[in-house]
gemmi code that builds the backbone of each chain (N, CA, C; Angstrom):
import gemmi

chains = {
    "A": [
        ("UNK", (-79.433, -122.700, 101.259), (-79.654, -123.847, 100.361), (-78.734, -124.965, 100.833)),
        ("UNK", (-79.457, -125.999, 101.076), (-78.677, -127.316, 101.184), (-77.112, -127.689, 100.368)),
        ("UNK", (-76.102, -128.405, 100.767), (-75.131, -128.457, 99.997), (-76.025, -129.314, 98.431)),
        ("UNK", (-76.663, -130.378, 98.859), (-77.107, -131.671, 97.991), (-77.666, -130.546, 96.787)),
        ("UNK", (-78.424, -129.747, 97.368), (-79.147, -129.078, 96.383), (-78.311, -127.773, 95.842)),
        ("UNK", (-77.537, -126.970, 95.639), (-76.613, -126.487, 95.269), (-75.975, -127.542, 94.461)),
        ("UNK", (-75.379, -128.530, 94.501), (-75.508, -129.380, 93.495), (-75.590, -130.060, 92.486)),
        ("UNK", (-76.705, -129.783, 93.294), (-78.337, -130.850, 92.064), (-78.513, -129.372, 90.891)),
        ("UNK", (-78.295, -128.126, 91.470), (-78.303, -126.503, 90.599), (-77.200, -127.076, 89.708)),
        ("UNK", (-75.869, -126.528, 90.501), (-75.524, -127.288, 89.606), (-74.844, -127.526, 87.990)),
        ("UNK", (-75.517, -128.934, 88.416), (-75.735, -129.671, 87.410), (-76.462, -129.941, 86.379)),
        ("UNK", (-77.790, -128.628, 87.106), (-78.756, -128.501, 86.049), (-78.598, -127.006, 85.004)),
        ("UNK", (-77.356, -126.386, 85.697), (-77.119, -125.337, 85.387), (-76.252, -125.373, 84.150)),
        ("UNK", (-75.137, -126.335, 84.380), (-73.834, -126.738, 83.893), (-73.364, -127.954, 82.816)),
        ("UNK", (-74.467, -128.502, 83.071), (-74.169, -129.862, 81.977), (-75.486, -129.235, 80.732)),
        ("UNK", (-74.773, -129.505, 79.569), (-75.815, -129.165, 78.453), (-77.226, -129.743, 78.576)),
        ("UNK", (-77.453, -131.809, 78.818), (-78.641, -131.965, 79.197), (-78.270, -133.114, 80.060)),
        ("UNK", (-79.047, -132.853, 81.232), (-78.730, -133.325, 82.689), (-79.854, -134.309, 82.619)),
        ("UNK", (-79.743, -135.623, 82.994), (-81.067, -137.022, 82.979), (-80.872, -137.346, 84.123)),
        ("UNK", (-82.135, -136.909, 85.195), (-82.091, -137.243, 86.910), (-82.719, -138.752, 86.381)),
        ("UNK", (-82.330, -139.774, 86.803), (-82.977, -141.443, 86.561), (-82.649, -142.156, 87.642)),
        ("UNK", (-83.133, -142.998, 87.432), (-83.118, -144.238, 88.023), (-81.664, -145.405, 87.513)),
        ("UNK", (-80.897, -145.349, 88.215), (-79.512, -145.783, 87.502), (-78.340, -144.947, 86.502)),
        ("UNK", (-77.699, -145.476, 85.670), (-76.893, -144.697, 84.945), (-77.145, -145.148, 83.315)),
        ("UNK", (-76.924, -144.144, 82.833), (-76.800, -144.496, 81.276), (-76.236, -145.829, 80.861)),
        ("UNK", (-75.189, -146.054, 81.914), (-74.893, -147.850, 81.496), (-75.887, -148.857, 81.973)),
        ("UNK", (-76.178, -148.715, 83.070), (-77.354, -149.367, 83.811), (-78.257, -148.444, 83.974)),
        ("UNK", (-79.355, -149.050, 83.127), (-80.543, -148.109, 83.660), (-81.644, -149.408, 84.393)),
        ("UNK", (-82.165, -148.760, 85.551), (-82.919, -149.231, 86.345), (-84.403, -149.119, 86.295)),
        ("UNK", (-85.047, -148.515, 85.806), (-86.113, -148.270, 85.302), (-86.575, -147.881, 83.639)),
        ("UNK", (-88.035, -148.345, 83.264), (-88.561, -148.482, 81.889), (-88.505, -146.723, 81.452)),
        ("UNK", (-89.452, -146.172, 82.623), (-88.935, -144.724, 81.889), (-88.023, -143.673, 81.863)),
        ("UNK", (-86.870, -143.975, 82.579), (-85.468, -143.694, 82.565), (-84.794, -144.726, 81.332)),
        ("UNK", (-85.401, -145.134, 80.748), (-84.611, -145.792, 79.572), (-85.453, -144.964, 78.075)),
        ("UNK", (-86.732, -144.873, 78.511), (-87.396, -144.384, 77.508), (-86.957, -143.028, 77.374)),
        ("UNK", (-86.335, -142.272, 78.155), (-85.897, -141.477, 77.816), (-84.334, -141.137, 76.963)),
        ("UNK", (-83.841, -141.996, 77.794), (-82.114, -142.579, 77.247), (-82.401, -142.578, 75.433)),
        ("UNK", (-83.509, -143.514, 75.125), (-83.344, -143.628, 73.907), (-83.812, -142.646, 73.115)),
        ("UNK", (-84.625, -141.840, 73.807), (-85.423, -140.494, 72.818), (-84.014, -140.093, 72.255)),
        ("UNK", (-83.139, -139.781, 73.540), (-82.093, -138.766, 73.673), (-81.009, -138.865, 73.008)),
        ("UNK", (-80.806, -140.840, 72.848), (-79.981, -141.080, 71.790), (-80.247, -141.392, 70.495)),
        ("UNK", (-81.446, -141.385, 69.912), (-82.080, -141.220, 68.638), (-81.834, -139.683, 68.370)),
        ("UNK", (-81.646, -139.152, 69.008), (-81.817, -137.414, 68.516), (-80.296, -137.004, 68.766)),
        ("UNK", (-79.290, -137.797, 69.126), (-77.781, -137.801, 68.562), (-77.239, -136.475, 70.238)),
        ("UNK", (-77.928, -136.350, 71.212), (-78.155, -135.680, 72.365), (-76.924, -136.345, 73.744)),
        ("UNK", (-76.012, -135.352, 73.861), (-74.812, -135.638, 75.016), (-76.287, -135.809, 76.008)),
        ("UNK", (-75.286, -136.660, 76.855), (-76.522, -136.948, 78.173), (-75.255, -137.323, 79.536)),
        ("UNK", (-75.592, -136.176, 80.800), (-74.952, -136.358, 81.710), (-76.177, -136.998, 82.695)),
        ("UNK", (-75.726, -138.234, 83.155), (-76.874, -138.743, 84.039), (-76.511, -138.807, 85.246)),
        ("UNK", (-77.988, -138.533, 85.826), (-77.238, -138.644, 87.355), (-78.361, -139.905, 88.402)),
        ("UNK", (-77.556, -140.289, 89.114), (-78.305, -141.469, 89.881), (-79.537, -141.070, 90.539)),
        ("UNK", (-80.564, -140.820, 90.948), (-81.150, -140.860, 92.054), (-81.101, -141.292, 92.833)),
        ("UNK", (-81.164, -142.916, 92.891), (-81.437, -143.520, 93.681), (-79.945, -143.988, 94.709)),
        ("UNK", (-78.997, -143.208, 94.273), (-77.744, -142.591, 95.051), (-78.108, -142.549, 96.342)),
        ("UNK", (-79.001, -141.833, 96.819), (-79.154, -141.127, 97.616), (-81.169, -140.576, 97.849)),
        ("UNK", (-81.813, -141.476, 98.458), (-83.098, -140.369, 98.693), (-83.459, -139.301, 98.552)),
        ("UNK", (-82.554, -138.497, 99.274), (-82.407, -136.773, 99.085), (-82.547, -136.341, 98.268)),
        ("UNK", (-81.644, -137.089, 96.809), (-81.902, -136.008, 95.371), (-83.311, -135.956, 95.054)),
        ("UNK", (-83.732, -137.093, 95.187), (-84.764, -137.236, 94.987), (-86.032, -136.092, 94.975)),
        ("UNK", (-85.925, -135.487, 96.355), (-86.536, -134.576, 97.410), (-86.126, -133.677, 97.167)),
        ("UNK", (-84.813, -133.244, 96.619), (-84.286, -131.727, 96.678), (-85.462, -131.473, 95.355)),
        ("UNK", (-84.407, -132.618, 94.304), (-84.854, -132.306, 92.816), (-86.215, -131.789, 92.799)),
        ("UNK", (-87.513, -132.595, 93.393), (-88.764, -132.159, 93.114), (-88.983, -130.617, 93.498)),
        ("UNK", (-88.443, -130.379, 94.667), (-88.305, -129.110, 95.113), (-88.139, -128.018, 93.657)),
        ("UNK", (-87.112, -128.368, 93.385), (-86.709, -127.436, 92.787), (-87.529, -127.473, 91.181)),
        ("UNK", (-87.436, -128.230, 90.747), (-88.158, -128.191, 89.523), (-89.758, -128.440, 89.260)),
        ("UNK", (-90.409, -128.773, 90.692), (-91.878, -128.740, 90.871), (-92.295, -130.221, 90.257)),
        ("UNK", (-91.478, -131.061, 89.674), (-91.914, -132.057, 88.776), (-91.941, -133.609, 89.316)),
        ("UNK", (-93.033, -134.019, 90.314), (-92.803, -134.921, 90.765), (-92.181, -136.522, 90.784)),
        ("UNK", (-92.128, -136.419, 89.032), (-91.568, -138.096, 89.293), (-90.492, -138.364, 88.490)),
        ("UNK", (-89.166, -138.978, 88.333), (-88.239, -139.520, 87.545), (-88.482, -140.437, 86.335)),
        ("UNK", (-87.906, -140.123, 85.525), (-86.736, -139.415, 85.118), (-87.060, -137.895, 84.497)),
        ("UNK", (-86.597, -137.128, 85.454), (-86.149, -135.354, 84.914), (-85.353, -135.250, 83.673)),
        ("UNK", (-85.718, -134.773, 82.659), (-84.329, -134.368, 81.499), (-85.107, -132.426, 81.424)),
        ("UNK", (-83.149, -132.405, 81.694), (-82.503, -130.328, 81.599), (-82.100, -130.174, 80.592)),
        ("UNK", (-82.357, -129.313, 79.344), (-81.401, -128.625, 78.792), (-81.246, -127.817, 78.786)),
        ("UNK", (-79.776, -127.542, 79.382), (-79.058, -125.860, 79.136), (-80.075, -125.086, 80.207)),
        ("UNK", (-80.508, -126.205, 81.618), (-81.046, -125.191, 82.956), (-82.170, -125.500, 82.774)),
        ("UNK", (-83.236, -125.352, 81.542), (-84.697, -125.817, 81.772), (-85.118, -127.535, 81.484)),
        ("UNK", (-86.239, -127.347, 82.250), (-86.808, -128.535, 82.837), (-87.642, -129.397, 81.198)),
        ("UNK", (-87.369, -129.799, 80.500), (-87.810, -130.535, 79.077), (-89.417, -130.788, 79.519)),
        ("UNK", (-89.380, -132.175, 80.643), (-90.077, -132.771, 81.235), (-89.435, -134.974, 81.629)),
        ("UNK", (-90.755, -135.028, 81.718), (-90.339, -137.140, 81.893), (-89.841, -137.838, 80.482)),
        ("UNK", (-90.696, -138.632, 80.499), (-90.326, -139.458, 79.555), (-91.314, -139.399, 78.661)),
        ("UNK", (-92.709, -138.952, 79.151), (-93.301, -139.041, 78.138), (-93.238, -138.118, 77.084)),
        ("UNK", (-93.023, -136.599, 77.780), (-92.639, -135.923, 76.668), (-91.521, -135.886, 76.185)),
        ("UNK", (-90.509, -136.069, 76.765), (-89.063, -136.348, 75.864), (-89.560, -137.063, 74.913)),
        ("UNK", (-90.312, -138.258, 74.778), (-90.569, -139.176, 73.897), (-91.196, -138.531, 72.520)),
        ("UNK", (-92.193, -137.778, 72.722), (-93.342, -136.992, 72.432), (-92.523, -135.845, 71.665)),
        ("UNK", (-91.758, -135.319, 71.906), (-90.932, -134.320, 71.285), (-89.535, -134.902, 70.182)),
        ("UNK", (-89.585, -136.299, 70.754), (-88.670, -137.031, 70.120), (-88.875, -137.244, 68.775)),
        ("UNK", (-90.539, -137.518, 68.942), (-91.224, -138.501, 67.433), (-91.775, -137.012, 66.932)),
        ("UNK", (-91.841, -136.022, 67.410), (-92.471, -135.329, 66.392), (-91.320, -134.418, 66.064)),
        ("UNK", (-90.277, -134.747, 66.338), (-88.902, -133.567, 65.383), (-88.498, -132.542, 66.654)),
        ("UNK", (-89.394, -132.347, 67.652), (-89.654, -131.070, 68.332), (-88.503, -130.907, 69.306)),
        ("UNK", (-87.322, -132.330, 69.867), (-86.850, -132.319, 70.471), (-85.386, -131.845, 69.904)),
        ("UNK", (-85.407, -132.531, 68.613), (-84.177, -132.192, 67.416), (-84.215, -130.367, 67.651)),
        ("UNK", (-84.990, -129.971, 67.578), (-85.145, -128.339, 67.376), (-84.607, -127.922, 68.433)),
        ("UNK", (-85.017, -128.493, 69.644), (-84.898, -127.574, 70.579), (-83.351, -128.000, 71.585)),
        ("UNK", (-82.865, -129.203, 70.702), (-81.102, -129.152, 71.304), (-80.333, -128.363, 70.117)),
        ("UNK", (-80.923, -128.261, 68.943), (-80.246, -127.379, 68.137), (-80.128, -125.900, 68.785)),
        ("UNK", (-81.479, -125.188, 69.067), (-81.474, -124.172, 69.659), (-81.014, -123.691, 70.731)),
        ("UNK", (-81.082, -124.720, 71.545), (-80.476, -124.626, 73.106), (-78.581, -124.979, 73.048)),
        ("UNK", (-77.988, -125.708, 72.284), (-76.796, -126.092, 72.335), (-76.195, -125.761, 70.779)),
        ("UNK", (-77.160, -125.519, 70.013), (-76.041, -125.212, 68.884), (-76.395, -126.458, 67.876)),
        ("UNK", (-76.447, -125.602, 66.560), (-76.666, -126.812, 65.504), (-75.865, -128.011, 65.752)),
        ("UNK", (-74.572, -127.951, 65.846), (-73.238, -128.942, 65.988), (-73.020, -129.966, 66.913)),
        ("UNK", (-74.863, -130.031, 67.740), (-74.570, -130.676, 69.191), (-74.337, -131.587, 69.204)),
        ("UNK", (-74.576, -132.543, 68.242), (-74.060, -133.821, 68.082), (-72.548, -134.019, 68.378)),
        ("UNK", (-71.834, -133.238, 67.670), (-70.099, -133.710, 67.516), (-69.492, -133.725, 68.766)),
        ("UNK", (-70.821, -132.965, 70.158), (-69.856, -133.199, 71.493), (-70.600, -134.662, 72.323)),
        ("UNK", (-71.193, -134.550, 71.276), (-72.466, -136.225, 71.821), (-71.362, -136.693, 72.481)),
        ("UNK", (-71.706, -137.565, 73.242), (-71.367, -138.353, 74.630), (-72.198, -138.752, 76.021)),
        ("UNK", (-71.760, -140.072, 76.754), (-72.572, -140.147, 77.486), (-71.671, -140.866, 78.999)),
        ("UNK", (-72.245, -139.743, 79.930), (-71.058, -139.625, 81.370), (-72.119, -139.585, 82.540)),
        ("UNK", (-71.656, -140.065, 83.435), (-72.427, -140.022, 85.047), (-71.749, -139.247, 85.740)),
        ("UNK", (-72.811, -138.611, 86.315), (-71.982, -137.563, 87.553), (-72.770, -137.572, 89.236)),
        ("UNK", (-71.821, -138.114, 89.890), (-72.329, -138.907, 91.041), (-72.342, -136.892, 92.318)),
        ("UNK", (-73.551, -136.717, 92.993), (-73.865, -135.625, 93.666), (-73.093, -135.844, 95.103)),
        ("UNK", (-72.270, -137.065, 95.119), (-72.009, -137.654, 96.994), (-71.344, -136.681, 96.945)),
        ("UNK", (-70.069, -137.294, 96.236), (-68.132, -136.688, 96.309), (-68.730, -135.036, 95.417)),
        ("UNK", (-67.887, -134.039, 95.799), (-67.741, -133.122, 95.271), (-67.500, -132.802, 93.873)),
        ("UNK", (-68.214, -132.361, 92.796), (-68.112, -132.289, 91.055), (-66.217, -131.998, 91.055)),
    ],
    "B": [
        ("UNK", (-111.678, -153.604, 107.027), (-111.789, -154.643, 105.986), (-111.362, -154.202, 105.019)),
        ("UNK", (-110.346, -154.946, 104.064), (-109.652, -154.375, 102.890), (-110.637, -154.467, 101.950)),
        ("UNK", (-110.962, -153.730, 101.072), (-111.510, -153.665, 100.629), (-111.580, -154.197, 99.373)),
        ("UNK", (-112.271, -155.707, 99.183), (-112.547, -156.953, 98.046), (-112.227, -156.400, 96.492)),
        ("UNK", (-111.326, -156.041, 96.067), (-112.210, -156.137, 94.384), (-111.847, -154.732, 94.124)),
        ("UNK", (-111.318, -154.264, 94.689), (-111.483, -152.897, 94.502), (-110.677, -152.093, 93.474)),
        ("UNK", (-111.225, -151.318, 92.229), (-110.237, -151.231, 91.322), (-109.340, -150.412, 91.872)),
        ("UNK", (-108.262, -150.512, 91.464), (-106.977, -149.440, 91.712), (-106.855, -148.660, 90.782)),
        ("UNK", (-107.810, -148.389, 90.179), (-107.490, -146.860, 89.035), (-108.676, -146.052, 89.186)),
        ("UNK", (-109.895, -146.601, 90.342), (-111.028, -145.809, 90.619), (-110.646, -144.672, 91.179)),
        ("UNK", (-109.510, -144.740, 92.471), (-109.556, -143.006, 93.317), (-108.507, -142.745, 92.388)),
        ("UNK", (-107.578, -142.868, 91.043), (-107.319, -141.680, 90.151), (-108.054, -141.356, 89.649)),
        ("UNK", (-109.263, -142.049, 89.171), (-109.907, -141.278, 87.948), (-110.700, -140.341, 88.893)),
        ("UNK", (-111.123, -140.959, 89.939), (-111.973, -139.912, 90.881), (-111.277, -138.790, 90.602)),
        ("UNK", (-109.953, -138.658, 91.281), (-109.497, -137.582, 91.452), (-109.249, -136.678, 90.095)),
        ("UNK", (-108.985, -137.390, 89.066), (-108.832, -136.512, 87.453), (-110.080, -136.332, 87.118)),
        ("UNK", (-111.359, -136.438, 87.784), (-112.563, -136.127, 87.194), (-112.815, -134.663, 88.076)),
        ("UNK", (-112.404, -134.733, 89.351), (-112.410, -133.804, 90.285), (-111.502, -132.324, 89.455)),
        ("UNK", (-110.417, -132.749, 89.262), (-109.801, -131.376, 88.177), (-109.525, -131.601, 87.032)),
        ("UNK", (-110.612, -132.761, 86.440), (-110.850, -132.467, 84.929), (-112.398, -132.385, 84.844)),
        ("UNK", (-113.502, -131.477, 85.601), (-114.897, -132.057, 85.402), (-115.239, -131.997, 83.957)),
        ("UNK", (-114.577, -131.105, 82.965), (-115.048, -130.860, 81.984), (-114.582, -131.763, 80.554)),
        ("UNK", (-113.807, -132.840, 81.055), (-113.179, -133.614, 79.895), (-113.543, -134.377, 79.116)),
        ("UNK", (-112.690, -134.209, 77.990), (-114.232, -134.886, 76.964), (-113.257, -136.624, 76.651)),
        ("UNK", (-112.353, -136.552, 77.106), (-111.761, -137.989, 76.940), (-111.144, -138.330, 78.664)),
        ("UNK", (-111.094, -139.181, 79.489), (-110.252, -139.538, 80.830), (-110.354, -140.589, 81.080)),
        ("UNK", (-109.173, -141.379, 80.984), (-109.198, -142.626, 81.246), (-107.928, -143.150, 82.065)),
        ("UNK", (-107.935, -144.389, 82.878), (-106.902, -144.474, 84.101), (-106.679, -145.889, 83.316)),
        ("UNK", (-105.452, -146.234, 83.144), (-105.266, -147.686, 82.572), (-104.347, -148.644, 83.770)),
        ("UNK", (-104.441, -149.415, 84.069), (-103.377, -150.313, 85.097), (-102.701, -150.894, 83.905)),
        ("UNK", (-101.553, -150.573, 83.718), (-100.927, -151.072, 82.523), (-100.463, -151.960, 82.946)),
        ("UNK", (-99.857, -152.882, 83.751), (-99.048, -154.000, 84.355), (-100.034, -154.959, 84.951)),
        ("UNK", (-101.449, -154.368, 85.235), (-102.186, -155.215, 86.075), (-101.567, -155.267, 87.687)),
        ("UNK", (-100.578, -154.781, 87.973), (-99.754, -155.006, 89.448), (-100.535, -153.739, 90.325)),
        ("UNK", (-101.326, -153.020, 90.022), (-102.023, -151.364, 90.807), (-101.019, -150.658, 90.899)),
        ("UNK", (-99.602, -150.519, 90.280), (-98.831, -149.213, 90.810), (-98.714, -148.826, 89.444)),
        ("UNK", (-98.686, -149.505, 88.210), (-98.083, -148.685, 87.072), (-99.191, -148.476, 85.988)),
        ("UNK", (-99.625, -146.749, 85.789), (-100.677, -146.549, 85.024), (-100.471, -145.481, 83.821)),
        ("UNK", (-101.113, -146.042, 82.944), (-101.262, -145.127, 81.853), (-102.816, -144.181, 82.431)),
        ("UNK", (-102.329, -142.702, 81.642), (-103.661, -141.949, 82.046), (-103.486, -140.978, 80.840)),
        ("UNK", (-105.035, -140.970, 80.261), (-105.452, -140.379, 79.007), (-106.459, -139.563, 80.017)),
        ("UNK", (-105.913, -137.800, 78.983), (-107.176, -136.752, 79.649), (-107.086, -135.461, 78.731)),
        ("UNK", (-108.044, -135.370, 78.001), (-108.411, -134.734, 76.631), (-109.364, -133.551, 77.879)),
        ("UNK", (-109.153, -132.128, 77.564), (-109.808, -130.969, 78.429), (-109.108, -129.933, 77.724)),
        ("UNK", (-110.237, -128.825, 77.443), (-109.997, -127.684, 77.323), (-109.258, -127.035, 78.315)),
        ("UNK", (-109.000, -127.794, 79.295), (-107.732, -126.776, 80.394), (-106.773, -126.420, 79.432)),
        ("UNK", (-106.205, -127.536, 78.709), (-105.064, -127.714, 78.159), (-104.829, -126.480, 76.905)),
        ("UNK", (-106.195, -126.148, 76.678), (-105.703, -125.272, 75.535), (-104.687, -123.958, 76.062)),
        ("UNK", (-103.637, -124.079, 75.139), (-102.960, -122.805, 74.501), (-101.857, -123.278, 75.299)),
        ("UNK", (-101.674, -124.209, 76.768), (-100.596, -124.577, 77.259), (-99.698, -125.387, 76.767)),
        ("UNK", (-98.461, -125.374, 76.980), (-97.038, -126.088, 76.647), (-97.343, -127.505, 77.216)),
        ("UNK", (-96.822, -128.434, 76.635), (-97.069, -129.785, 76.790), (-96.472, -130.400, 78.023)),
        ("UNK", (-95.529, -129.816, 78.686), (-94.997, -129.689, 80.261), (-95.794, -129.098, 80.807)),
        ("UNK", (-96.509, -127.849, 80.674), (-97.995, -127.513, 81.534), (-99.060, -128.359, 81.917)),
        ("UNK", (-99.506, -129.077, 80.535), (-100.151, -130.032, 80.312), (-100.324, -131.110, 81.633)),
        ("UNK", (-98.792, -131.851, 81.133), (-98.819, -132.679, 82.085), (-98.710, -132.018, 83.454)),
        ("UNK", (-98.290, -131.008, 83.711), (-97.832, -130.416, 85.302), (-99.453, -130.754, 85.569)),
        ("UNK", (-100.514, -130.477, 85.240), (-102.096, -130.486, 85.787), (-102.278, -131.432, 86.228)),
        ("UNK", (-101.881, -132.482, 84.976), (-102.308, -133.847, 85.690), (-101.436, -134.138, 86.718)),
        ("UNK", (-100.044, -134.015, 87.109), (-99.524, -134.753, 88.083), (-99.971, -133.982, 89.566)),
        ("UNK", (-100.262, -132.447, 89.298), (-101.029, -131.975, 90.241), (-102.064, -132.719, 90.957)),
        ("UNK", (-103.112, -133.059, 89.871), (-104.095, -133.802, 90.742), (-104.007, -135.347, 90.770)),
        ("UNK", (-102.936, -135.732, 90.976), (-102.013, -136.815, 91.037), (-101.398, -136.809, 92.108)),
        ("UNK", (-101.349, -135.825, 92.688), (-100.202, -135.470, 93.663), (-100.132, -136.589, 94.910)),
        ("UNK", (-101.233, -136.637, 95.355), (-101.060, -137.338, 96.349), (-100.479, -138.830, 96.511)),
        ("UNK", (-101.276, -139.429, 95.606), (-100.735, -141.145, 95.345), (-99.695, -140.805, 94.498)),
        ("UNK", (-98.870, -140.188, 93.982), (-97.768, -140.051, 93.502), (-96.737, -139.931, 94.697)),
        ("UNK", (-97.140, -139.287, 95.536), (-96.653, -138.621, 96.923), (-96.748, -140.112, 97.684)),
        ("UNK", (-97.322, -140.995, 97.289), (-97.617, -141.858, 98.820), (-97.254, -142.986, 98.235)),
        ("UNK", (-97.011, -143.063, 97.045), (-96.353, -144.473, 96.523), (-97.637, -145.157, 95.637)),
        ("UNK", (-98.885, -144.886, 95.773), (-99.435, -145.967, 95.212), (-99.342, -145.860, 93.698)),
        ("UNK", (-98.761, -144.810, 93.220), (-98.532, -144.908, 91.654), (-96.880, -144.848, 91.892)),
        ("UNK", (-96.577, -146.299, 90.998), (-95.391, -146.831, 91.116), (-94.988, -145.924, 89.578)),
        ("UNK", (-95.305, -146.124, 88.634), (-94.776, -145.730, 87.589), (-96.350, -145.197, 86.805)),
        ("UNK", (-96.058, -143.625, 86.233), (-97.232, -142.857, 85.462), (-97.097, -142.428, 84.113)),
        ("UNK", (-97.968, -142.707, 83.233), (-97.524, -142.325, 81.969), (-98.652, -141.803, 81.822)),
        ("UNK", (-98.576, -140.604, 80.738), (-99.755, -139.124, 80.782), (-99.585, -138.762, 79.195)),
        ("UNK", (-100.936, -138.955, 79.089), (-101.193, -138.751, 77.317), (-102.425, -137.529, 77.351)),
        ("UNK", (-101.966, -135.965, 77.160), (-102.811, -135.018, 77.016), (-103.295, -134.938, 75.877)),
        ("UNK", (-104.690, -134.077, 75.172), (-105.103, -133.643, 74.216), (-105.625, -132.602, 74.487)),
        ("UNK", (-105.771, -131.528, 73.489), (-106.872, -130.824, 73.787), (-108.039, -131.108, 73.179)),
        ("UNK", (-109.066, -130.056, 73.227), (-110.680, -130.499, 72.582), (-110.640, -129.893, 71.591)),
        ("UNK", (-109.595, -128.824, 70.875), (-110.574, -128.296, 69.662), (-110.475, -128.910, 68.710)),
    ],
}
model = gemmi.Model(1)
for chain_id, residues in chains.items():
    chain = gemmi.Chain(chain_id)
    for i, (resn, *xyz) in enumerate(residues, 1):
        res = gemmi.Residue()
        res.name, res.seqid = resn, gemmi.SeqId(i, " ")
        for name, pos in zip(("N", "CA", "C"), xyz):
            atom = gemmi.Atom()
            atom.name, atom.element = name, gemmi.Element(name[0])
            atom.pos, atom.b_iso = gemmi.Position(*pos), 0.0
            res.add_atom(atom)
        chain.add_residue(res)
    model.add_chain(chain)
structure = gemmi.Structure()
structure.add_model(model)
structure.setup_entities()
């Protein structure tokens, strides 16, 4: 396995919910890398984001690995949610609330926060 | 010859008619008017009993390619089922 992609694991392994996008939670660079930002912060959801556009490669590993061709990716707790549309979609119908409760714990809110984690330099 | 006029949401829908023959709703939207950014509605009994990440996994399947080659700049995917 590639270093990039070991990684890109990870991070999908290790951060509660991991947002592959287009920019960073401070800057977001794209409409549905934001549409997701906001599902995620309507539903009170820590969000570790990571750049793509860092680097081409993630890009390429990421699809690899999660089969899901287009950005923005959201992980929780290792599985693949989906884009934006269903983050969105799970957002408005309660379904997403459920499933960070389940996956992280009723309390997930109180570690809410929002951090970038760049794949160049070593975690 | 480039070809005059030519819609840019004809070879998706081609292709979502190709692995949706049976759909009772499919539609390709150019949401920006620019040919890269599309909304796509596709109502099919494929979808029954699958997870809404399955769902969409079908469509970007037969998506794959112009997703793969750039001509869909940005995709947004609205499943249903039929029953």
């Amino acid at each position: 396995m590639t270093e990039l992609r070991q990684r890109i694991q990870d991070v999908i392994e290790k951060e509660p919910v991991a947002v592959f996008m287009k920019g960073t939670p401070q800057f977001v660079m794209c409409g549905n890398s934001d549409r997701v930002l906001r599902a995620l912060r309507e539903a009170g959801a820590p969000v570790t984001g990571v750049d793509v556009l860092a680097d081409p490669a993630i890009r390429q590993e990421l699809s690899e690995i999660s089969g899901w061709p287009t950005i923005p990716q959201v992980f929780v707790k290792g599985e693949l949610i989906g884009g934006a549309d269903i983050t969105q979609e799970l957002a408005a119908s309660g379904e997403l609330t459920r499933v960070l409760e389940e996956k992280l714990g009723p309390d997930y809110r109180s570690s809410a926060g929002e951090r970038t984690v760049s794949l160049l330099t070593p975690a | 010859m480039a070809s005059i006029g030519r819609v840019p949401t004809q070879p998706l829908q081609n292709l979502l008619e190709q692995a949706f023959p049976d759909a009772t709703e499919l539609s390709v939207e150019d949401r920006t008017g620019g040919g890269d950014h599309f909304q796509v509605t596709v109502a099919s009994p494929r979808f029954a009993g699958l997870a809404l990440i399955d769902q969409h996994r079908l469509v970007n399947e037969a998506l794959a390619e112009p997703l793969r080659d750039g001509t869909i700049h940005e995709l947004r995917i609205k499943t249903k089922g039929t029953e």
